[in-house]
C-alpha positions in Angstrom: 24.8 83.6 -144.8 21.8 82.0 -143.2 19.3 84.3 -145.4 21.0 83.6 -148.7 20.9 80.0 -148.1 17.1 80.3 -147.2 16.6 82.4 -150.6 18.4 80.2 -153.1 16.3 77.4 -151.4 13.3 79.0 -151.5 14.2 79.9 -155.4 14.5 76.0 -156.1 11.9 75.2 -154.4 9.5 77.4 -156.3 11.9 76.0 -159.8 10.8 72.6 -158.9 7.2 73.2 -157.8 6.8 75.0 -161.4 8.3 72.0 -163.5 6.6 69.1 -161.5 3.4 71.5 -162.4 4.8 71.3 -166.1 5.5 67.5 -166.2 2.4 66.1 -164.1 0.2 68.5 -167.1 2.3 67.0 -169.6 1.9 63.2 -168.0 -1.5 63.1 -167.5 -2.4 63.9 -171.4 0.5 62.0 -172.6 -1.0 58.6 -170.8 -4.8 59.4 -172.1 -3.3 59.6 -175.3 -2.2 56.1 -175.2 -5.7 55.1 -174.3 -7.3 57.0 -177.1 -8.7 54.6 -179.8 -8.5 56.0 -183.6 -12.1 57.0 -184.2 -13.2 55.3 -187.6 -15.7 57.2 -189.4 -18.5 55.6 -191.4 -18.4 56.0 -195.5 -20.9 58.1 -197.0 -21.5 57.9 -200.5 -22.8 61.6 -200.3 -19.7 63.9 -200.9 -19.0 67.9 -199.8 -17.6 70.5 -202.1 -14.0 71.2 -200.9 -11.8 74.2 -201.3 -8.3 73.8 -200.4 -6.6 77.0 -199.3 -2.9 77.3 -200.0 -1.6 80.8 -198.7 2.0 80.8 -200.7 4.7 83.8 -199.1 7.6 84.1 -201.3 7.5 80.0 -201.7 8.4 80.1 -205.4 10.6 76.7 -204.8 7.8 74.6 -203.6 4.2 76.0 -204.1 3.8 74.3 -207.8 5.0 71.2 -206.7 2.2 71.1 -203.6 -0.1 72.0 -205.8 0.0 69.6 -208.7 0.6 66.8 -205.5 -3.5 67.8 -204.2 -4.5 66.5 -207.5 -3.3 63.1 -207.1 -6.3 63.1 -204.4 -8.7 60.0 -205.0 -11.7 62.1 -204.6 -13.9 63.1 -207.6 -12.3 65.9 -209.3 -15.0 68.2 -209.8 -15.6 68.1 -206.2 -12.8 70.0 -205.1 -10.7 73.2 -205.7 -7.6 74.5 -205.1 -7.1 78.1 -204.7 -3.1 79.4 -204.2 -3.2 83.4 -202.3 -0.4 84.1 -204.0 1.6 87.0 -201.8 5.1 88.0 -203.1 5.6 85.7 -205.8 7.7 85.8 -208.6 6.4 86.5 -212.1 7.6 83.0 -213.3 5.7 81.8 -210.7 2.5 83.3 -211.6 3.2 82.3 -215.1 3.6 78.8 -213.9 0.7 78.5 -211.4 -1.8 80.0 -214.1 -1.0 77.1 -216.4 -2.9 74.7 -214.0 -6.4 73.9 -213.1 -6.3 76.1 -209.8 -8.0 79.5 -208.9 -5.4 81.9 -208.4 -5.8 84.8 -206.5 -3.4 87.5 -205.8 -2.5 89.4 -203.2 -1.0 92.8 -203.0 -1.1 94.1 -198.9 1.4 96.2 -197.4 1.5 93.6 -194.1 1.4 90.2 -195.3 0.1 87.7 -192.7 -1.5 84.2 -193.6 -5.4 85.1 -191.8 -5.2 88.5 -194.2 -4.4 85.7 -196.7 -6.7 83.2 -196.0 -9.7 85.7 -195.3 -8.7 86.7 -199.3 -8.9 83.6 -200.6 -12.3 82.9 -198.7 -14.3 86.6 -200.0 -13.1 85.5 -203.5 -16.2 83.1 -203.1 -20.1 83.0 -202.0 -20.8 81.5 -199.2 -22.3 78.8 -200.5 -19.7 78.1 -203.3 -18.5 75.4 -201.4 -18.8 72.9 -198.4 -15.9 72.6 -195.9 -12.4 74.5 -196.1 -9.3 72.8 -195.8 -6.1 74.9 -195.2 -2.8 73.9 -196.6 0.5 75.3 -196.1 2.5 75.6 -199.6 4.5 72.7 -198.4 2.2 70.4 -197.2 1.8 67.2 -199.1 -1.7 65.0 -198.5 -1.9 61.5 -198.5 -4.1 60.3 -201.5 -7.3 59.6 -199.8 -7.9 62.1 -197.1 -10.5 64.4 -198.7 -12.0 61.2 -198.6 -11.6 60.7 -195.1 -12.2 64.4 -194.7 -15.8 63.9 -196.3 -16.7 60.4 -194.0 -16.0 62.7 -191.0 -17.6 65.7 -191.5 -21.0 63.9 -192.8 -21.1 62.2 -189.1 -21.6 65.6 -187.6 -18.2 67.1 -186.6 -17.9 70.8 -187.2 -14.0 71.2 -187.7 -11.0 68.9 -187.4 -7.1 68.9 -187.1 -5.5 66.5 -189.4 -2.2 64.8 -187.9 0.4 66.7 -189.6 3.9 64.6 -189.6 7.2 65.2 -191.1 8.0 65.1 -194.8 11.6 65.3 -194.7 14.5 64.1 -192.2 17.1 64.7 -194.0 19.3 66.7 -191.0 19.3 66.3 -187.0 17.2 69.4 -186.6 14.4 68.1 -189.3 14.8 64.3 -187.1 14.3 66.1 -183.9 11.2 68.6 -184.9 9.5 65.5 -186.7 9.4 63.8 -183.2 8.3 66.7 -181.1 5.6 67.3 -183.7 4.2 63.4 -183.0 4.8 64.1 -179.0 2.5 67.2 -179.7 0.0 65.4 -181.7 0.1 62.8 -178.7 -0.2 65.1 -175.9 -2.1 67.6 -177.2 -4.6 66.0 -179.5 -5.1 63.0 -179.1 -4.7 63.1 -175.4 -7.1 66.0 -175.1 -9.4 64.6 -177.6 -9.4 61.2 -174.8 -9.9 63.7 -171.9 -13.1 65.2 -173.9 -11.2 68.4 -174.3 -10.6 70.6 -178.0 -7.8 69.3 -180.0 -5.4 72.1 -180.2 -4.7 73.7 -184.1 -1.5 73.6 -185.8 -2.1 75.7 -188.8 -2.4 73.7 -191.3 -4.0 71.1 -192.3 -7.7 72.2 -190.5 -10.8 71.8 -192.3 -13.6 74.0 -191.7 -17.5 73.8 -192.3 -16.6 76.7 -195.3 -19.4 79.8 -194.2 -18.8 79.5 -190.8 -14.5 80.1 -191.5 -15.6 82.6 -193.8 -17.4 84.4 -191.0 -14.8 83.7 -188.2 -12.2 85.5 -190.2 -14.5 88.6 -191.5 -16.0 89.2 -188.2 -13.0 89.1 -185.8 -10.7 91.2 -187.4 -7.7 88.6 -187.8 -5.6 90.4 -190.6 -3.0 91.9 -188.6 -2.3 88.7 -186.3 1.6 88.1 -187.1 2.0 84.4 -187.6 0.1 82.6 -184.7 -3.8 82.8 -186.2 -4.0 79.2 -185.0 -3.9 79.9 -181.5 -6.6 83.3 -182.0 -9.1 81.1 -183.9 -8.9 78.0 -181.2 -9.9 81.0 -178.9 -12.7 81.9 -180.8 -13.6 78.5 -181.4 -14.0 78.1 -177.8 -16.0 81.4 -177.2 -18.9 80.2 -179.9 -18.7 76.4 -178.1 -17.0 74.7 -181.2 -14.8 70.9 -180.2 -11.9 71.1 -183.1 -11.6 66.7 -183.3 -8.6 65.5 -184.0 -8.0 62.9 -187.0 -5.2 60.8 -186.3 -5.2 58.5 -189.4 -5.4 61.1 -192.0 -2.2 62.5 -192.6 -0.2 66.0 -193.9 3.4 65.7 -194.9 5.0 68.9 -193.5 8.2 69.9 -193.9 10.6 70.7 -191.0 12.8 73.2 -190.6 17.0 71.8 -191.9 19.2 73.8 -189.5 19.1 75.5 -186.1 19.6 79.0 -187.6 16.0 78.6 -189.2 14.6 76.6 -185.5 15.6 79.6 -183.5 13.7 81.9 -186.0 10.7 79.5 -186.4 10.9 79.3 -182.1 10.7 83.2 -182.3 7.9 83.3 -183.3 6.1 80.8 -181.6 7.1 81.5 -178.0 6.5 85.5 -179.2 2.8 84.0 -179.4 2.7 82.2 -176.5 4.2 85.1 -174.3 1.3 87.3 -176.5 -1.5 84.9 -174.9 -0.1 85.0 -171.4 -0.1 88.3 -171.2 -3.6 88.5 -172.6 -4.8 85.7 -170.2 -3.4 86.8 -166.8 -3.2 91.0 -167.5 -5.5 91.7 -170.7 -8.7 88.9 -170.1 -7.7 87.7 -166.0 -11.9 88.2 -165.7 -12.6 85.5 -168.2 -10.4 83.1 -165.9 -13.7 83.4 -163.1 -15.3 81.8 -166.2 -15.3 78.5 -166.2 -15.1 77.1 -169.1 -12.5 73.9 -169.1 -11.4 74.6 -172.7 -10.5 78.3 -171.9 -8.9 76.9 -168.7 -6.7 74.4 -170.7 -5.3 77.2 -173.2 -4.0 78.9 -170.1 -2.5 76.2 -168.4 -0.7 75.0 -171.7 0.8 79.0 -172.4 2.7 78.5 -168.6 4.3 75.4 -170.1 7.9 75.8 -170.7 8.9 74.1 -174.1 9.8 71.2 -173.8 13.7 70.7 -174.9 13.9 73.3 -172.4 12.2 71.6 -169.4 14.1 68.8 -170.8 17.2 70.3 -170.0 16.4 72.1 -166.7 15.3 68.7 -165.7 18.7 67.0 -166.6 20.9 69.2 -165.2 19.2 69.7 -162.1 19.0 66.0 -162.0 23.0 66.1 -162.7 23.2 68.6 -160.2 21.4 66.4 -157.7 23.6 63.3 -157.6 26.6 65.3 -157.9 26.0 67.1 -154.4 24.8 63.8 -153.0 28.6 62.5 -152.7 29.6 65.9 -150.5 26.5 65.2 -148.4 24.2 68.1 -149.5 21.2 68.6 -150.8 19.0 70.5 -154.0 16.0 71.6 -152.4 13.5 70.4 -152.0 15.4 67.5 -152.0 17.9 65.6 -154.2 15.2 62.0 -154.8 12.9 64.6 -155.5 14.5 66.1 -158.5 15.6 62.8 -160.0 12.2 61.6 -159.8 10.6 64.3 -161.3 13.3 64.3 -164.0 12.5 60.4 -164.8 8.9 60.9 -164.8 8.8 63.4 -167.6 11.6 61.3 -169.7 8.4 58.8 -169.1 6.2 61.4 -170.4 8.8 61.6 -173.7 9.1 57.8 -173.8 5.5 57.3 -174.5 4.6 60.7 -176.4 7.2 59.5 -179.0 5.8 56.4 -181.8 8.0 53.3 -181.8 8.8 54.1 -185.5 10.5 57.1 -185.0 13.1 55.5 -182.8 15.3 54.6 -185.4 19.4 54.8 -185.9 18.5 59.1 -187.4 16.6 59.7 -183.9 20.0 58.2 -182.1 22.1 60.1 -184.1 20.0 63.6 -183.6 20.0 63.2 -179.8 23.6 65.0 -180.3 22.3 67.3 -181.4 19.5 68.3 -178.7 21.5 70.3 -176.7 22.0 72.9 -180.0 18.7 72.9 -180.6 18.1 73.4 -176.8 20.4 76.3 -176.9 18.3 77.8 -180.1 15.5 77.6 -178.4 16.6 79.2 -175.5 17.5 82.1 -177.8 14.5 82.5 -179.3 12.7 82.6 -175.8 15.1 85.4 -174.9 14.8 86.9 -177.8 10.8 86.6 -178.3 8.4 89.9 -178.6 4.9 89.4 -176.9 3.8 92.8 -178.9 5.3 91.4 -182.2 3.4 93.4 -185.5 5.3 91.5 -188.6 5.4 87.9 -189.7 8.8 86.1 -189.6 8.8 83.9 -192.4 10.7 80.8 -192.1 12.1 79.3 -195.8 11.1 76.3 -197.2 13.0 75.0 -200.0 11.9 71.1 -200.2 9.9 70.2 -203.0 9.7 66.3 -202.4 10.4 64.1 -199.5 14.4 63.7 -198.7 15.5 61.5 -196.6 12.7 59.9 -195.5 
């Protein structure tokens, strides 16, 4: 009986030693991120060419709505484009999109995944056609000046950027609760790394490019077949040729969020599919490039052994639970009750300041009840995730304005 107690000790105290690794990761970002100043670019009067790159999946309900929203951009018309890779739309659609000022390109592939798409969209061009290239997704909405902003940043030297993508819609619990961990991941992640001198981690849409060199990235690395996480293989390459992605927090993207847990668990799938994918790569595929060091490189590894957070989240509080209950009979969680609370209240710290005041509103209240669902859909999708995964899930989008708001 003696060994089996020693085992599930030894179990919890490997549990714990991985989460406190998890939350003191999280912590020490999440409280440089409150440090980080905005950085305020200068104004130029000198303006890049722009081409804004909407890859549109079967979004037939949305795409001509996001599209005739980029023109109410304050920057000089003739300055920018919009080109729509138009995969698996409908012939009204077509009909529709062809009726306004954009470059349409079709596409007609047997796999459809958005780098296939967006390296499309790029060849249709010279290499010189245009300046910098900033990648939309069809339901991304941009707030009226930030080609402007775009412009002022890119003319003070930086080679590629991550706007701060924020929800468009809360509307349901599940839309309440991704807006906020979208803003703890632009805390943490961005603007925490950006304070710690580190690359601000991609998203997938809303990046802007210096427009030959993304034309090159895509043609040269071979990108067409990557199934729905091309955001976290062009970081990697951005790393290999020594490029800081910077991270502008006052220029936002509406993005819309996901209504209903069916569609999280199915969104989930695919993102923890790519993070098991990278992993794998780092620790079987690549373990060489870990004697390598090279901070950046080092930081996307670390940040693929974190376990999502609603998940630690919930570990956390029931082992916290857990703890006080076998308190009153005199026992103890190892490696030791006081340890487990305090580790638990440190990363609802961590959440606490990851999360902006104005989010924290009577909808956020109301969602919490909704956490443990979503925890449960998330759990699912880790389960049901596929490192080796060949086709792109597509999540639908169906929200052509901003509900509930």
């Amino acid at each position: 009986m003696s060994i089996i107690h020693w085992i599930l000790g030894f179990c919890c105290t490997l549990l714990f030693i991985y989460l406190a690794a998890c939350t003191f990761y999280l912590l020490f970002f999440a409280v440089l991120g409150c440090l980080r100043k905005p950085d305020h670019y200068t104004s130029y009067p000198d303006r890049y060419t722009i081409a804004v790159l909407i890859p549109a999946y079967r979004e037939d309900a949305i795409i001509c709505d996001t599209v005739r929203r980029v023109f109410q951009q304050s920057y000089p018309r003739d300055l920018f484009e919009v080109v729509v890779i138009a995969d698996s739309l409908s012939p009204a659609t077509m009909e529709q999109l062809a009726g306004l000022p954009v470059t349409l390109i079709p596409l007609f592939a047997e796999k459809s995944t958005k780098s296939r798409a967006l390296r499309v969209g790029l060849e249709h061009f010279a290499a010189d056609r245009f300046d910098l290239a900033l990648v939309l997704d069809a339901d991304n909405v941009l707030e009226p000046d930030a080609l402007e902003q775009v412009n002022h940043a890119f003319h003070s030297g930086i080679s590629c950027c991550q706007l701060h993508r924020t929800a468009k819609n809360r509307n349901t619990p599940v839309s309440v609760l991704e807006g906020v961990s979208e803003e703890i991941n632009n805390h943490i992640f961005r603007k925490g790394h950006r304070a710690a001198g580190l690359t601000s981690a991609l998203i997938g849409s809303g990046m802007v490019f210096r427009f030959r060199y993304f034309r090159e990235l895509l043609a040269r690395n071979g990108l067409d077949d990557i199934p729905g996480y091309e955001d976290r293989e062009i970081e990697m390459i951005l790393i290999r040729d020594q490029v800081t992605v910077e991270f502008l927090d006052e220029v936002r993207v509406l993005d819309e969020k996901v209504p209903n847990v069916q569609i999280l668990e199915k969104q989930r799938t695919r993102w923890v599919s790519g993070q098991l994918h990278y992993l794998r790569r780092f620790l079987l595929r690549e373990p060489g490039k870990l004697l390598e060091f090279r901070l950046n490189y080092w930081d996307k590894v670390l940040q693929t052994m974190v376990l999502p957070r609603v998940l630690l989240l919930g570990l956390l509080s029931l082992a916290g639970i857990l703890s006080v209950l076998v308190h009153f009979f005199r026992l103890s969680l190892p490696p030791g009750n006081r340890e487990w609370i305090g580790i638990g209240l440190l990363y609802y710290f961590v959440l606490a300041i990851s999360i902006p005041a104005s989010m924290l509103d009577r909808k956020f209240l109301s969602a919490l009840w909704f956490l443990p669902r979503a925890a449960w859909a998330i759990f699912r999708a880790l389960v049901r995730a596929n490192p080796g995964q060949t086709h792109f899930v597509h999540t639908p989008k169906d929200f052509p304005s901003d509900p509930g708001a």
